[in-house]
C-alpha positions in Angstrom: 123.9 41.8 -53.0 121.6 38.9 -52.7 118.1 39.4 -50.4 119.1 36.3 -47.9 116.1 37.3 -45.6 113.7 35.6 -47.7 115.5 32.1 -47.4 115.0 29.6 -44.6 116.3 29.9 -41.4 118.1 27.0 -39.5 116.5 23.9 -39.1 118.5 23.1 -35.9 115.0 23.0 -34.1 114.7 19.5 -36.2 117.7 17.9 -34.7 117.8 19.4 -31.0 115.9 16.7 -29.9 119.5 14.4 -30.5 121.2 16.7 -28.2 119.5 14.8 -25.3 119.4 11.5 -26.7 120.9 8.4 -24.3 123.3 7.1 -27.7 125.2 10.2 -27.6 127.2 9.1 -24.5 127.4 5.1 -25.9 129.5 3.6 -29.1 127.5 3.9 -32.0 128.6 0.3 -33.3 125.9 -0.9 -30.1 123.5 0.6 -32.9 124.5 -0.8 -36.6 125.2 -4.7 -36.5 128.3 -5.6 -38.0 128.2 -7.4 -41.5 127.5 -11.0 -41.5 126.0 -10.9 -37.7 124.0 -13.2 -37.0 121.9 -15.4 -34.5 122.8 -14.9 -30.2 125.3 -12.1 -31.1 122.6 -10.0 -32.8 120.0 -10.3 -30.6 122.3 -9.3 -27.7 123.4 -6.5 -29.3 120.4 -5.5 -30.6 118.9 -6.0 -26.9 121.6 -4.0 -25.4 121.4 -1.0 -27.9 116.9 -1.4 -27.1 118.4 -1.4 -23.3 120.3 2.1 -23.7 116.8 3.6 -25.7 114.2 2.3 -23.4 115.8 5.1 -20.9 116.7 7.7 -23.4 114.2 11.0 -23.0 113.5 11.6 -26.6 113.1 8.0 -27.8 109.6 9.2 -29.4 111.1 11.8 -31.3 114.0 9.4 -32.5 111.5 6.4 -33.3 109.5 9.4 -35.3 112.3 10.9 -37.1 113.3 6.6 -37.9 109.7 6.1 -39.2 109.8 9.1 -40.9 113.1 8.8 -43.0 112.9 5.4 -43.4 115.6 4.7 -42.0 117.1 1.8 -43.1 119.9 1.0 -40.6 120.1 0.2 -36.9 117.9 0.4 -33.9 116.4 3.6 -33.4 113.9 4.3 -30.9 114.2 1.9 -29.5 113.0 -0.4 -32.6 115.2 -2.5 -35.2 115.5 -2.3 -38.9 113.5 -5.6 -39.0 110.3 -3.8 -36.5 110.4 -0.7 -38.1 109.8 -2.2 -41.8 106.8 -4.4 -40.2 105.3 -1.1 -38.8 105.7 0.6 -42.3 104.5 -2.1 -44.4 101.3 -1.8 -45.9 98.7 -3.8 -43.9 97.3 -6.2 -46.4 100.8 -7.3 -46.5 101.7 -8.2 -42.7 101.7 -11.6 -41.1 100.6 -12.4 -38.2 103.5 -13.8 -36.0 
């Protein structure tokens, strides 16, 4: 019989932090534009999905994990897929807006 004590445990204590997040009780499609949105719609919905983080209790731990990961998909912590590359790019290479 294999020795299982030796492996890792659960790594639940990574993802409890979700348990309490704001999203879980809102439509995830708030999050993750449709293809081919564009212009007014996008910024609403990307306003109203920054609306539902800026009072979520674990938005620093999501905007971490987003950071972290590299996530390349939807507003997470409170930050879009457009704000998160600028904070991740290398600084030689940001503009100035």
């Amino acid at each position: 019989m294999a020795d299982v004590s030796r492996l890792p445990g659960a790594y639940d204590h990574y993802w409890d932090w979700q348990l309490e997040a704001a999203c879980r009780r809102v439509e995830n499609s708030l999050f993750f534009h449709p293809a081919g949105e564009r212009g007014a719609a996008h910024k609403a919905r990307d306003e109203a999905a920054k609306a539902v983080c800026a009072r979520c209790p674990v938005r620093t731990e999501c905007r971490r994990h987003a950071l972290e990961t590299r996530e390349p998909y939807g507003v997470w912590g409170g930050l879009s897929e457009e704000e998160r590359e600028l904070l991740l790019r290398p600084v030689r290479h940001r503009r100035v807006a």
